[in-house]
Chimera marker file (.cmm) of the C-alpha trace (Angstrom):
<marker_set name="trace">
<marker id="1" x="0.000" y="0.000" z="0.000" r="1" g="1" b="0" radius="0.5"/>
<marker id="2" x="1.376" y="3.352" z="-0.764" r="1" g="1" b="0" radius="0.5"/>
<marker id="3" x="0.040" y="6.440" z="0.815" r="1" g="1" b="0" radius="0.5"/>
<marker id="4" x="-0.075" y="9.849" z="-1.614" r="1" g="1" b="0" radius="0.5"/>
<marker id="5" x="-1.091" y="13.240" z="-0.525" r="1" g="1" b="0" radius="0.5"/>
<marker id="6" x="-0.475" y="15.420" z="1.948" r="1" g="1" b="0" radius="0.5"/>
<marker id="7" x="-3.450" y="15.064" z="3.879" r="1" g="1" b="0" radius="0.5"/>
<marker id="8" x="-3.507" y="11.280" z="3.783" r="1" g="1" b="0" radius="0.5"/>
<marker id="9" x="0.653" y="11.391" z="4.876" r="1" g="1" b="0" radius="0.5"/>
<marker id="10" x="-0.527" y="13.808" z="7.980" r="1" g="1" b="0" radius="0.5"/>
<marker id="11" x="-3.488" y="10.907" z="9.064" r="1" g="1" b="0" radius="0.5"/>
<marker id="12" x="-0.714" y="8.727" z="9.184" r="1" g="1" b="0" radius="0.5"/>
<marker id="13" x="1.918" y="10.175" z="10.881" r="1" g="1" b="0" radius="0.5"/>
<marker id="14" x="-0.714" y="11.113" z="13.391" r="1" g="1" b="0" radius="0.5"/>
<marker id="15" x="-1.074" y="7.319" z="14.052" r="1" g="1" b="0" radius="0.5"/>
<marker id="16" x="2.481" y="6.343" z="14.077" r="1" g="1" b="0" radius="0.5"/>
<marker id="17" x="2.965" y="9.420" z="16.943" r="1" g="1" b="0" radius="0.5"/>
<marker id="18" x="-0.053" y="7.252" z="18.337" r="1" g="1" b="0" radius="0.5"/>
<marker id="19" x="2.178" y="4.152" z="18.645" r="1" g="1" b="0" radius="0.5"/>
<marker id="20" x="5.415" y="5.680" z="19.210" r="1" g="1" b="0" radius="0.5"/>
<marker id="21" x="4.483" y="7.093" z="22.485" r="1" g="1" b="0" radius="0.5"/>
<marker id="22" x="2.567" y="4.406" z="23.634" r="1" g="1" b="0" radius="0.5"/>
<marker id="23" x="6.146" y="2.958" z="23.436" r="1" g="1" b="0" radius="0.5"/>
<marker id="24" x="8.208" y="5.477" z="24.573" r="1" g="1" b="0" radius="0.5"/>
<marker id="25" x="5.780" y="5.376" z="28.258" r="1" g="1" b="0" radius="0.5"/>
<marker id="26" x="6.997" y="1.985" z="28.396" r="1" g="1" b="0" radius="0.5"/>
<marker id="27" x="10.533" y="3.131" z="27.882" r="1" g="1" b="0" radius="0.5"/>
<marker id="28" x="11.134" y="2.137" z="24.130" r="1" g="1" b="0" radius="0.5"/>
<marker id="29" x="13.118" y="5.323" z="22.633" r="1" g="1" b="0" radius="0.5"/>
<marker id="30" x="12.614" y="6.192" z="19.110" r="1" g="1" b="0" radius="0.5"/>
<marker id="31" x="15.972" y="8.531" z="18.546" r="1" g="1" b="0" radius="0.5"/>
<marker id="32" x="19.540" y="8.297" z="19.196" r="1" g="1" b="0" radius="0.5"/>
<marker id="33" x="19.771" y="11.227" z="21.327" r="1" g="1" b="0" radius="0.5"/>
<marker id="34" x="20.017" y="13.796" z="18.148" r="1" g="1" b="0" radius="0.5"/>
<marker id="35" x="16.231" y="13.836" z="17.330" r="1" g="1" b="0" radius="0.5"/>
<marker id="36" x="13.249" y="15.087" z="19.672" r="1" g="1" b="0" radius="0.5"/>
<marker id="37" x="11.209" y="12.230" z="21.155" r="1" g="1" b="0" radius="0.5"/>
<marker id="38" x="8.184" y="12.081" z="19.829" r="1" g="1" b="0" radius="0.5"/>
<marker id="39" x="6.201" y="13.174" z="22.945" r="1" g="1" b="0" radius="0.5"/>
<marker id="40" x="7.789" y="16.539" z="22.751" r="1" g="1" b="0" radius="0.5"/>
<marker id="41" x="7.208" y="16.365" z="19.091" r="1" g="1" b="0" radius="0.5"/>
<marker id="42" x="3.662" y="15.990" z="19.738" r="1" g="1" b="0" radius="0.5"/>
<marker id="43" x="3.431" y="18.840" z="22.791" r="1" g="1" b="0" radius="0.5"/>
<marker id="44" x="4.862" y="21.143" z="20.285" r="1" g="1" b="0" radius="0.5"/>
<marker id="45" x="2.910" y="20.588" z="17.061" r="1" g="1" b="0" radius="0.5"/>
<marker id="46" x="-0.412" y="19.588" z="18.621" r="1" g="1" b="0" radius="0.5"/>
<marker id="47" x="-0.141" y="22.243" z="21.949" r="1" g="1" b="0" radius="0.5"/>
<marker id="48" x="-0.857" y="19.657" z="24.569" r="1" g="1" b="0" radius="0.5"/>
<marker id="49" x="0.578" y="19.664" z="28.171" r="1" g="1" b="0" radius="0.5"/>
<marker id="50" x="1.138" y="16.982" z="30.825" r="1" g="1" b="0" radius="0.5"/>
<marker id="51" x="3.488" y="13.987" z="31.695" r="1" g="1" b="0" radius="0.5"/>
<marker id="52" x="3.610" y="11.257" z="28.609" r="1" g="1" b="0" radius="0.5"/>
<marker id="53" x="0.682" y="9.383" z="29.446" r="1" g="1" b="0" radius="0.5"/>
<marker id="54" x="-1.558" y="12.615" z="29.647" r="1" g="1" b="0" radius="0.5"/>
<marker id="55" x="-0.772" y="13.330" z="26.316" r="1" g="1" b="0" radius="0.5"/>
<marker id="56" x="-0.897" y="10.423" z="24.511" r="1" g="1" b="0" radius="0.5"/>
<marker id="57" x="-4.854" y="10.098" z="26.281" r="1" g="1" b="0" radius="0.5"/>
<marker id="58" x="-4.757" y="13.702" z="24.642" r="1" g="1" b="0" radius="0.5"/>
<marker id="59" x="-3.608" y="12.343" z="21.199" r="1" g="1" b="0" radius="0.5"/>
<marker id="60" x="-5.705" y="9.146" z="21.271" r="1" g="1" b="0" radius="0.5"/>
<marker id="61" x="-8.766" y="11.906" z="22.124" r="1" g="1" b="0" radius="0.5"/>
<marker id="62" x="-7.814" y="14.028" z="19.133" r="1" g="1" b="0" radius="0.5"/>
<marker id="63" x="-7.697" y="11.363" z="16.479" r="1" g="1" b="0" radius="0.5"/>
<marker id="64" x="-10.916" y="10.023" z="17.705" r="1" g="1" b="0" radius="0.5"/>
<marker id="65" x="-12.458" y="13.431" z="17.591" r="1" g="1" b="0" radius="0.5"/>
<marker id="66" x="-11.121" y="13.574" z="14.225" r="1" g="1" b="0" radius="0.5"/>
<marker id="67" x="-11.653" y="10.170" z="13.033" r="1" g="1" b="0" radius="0.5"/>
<marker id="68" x="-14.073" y="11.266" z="9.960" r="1" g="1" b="0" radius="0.5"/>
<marker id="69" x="-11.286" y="13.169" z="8.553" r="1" g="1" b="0" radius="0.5"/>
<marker id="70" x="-8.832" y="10.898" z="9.255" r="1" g="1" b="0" radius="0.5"/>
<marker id="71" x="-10.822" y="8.320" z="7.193" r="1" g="1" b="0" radius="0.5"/>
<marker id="72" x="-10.588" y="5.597" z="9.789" r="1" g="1" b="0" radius="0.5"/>
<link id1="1" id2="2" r="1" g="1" b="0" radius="0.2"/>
<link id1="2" id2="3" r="1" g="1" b="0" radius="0.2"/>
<link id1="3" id2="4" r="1" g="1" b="0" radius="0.2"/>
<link id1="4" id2="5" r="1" g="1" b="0" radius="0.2"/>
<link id1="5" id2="6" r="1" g="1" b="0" radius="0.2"/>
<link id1="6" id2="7" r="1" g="1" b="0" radius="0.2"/>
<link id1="7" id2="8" r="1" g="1" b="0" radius="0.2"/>
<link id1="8" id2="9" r="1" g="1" b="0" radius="0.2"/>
<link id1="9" id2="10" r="1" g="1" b="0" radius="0.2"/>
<link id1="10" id2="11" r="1" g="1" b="0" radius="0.2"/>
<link id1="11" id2="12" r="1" g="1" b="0" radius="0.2"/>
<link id1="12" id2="13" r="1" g="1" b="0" radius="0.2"/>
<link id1="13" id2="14" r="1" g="1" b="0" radius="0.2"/>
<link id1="14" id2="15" r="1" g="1" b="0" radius="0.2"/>
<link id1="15" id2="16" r="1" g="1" b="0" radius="0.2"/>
<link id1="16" id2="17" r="1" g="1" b="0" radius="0.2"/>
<link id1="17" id2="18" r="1" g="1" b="0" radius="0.2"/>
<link id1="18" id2="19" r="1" g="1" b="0" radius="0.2"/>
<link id1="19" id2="20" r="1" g="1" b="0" radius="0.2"/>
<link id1="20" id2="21" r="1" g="1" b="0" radius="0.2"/>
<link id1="21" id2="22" r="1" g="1" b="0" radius="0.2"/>
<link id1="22" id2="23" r="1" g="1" b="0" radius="0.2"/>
<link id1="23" id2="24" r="1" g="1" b="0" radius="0.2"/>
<link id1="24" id2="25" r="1" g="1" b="0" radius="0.2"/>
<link id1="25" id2="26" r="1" g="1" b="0" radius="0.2"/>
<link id1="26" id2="27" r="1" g="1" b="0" radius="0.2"/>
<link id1="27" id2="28" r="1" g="1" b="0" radius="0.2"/>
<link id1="28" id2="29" r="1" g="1" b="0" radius="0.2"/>
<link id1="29" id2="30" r="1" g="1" b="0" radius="0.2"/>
<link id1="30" id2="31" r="1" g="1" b="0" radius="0.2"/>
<link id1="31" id2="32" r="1" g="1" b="0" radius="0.2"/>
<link id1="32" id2="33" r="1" g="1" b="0" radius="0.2"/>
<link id1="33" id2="34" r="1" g="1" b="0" radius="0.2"/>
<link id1="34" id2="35" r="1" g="1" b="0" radius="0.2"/>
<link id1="35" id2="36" r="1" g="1" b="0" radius="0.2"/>
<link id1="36" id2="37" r="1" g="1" b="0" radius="0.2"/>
<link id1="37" id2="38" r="1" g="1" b="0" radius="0.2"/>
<link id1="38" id2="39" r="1" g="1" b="0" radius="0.2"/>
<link id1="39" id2="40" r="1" g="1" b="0" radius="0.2"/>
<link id1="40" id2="41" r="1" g="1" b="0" radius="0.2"/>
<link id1="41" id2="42" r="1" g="1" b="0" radius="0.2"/>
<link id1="42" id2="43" r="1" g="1" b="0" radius="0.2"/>
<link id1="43" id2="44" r="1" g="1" b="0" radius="0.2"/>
<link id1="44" id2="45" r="1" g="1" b="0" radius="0.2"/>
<link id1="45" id2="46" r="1" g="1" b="0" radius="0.2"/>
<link id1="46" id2="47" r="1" g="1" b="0" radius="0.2"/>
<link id1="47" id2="48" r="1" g="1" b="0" radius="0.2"/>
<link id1="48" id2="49" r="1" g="1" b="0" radius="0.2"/>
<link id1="49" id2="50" r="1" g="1" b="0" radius="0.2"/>
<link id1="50" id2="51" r="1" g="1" b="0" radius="0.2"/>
<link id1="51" id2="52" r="1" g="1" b="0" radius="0.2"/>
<link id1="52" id2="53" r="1" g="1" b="0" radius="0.2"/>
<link id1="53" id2="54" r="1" g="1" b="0" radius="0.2"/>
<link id1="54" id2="55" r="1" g="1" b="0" radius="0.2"/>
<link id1="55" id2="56" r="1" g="1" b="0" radius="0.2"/>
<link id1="56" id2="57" r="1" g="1" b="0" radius="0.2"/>
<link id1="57" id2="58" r="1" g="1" b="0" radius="0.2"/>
<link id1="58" id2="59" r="1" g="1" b="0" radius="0.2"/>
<link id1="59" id2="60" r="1" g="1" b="0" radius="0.2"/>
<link id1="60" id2="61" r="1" g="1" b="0" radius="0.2"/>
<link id1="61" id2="62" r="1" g="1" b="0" radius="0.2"/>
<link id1="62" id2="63" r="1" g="1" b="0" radius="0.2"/>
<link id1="63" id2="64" r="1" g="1" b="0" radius="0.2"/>
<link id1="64" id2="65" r="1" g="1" b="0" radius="0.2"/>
<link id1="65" id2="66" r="1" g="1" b="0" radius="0.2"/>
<link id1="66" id2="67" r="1" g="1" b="0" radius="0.2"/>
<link id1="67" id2="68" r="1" g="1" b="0" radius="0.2"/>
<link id1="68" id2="69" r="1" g="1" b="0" radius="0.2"/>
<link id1="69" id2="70" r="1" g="1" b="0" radius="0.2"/>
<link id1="70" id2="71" r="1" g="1" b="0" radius="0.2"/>
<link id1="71" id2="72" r="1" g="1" b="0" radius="0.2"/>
</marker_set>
């Protein structure tokens, strides 16, 4: 499956910062110390505050809010 277009590309890196922090709050890391983790990747694009497990209940809530668009 290939994904094409920008919109369809931002649904699914929305989902893959989805499963990356449910992995990094059980201590999985993602970078090699030179990249941002991806739960202050998400705090910074998406705005949302609190300790990794409050904001990947945050994220979970968004793309469920936003599941129509998301096409899921």
């Amino acid at each position: 499956m290939i994904i094409t277009g920008k919109e369809n590309l931002v649904h699914f890196q929305l989902l893959q910062w989805k499963h990356a922090l449910k992995g990094e709050t059980l201590g999985i890391k993602f970078n090699r110390g030179r990249q941002p983790t991806v739960y202050s990747l998400v705090k910074k694009r998406l705005g949302f505050k609190g300790s990794r497990e409050k904001v990947l209940a945050q994220l979970e809530k968004y793309i469920e809010e936003h599941k129509e668009k998301i096409g899921l």
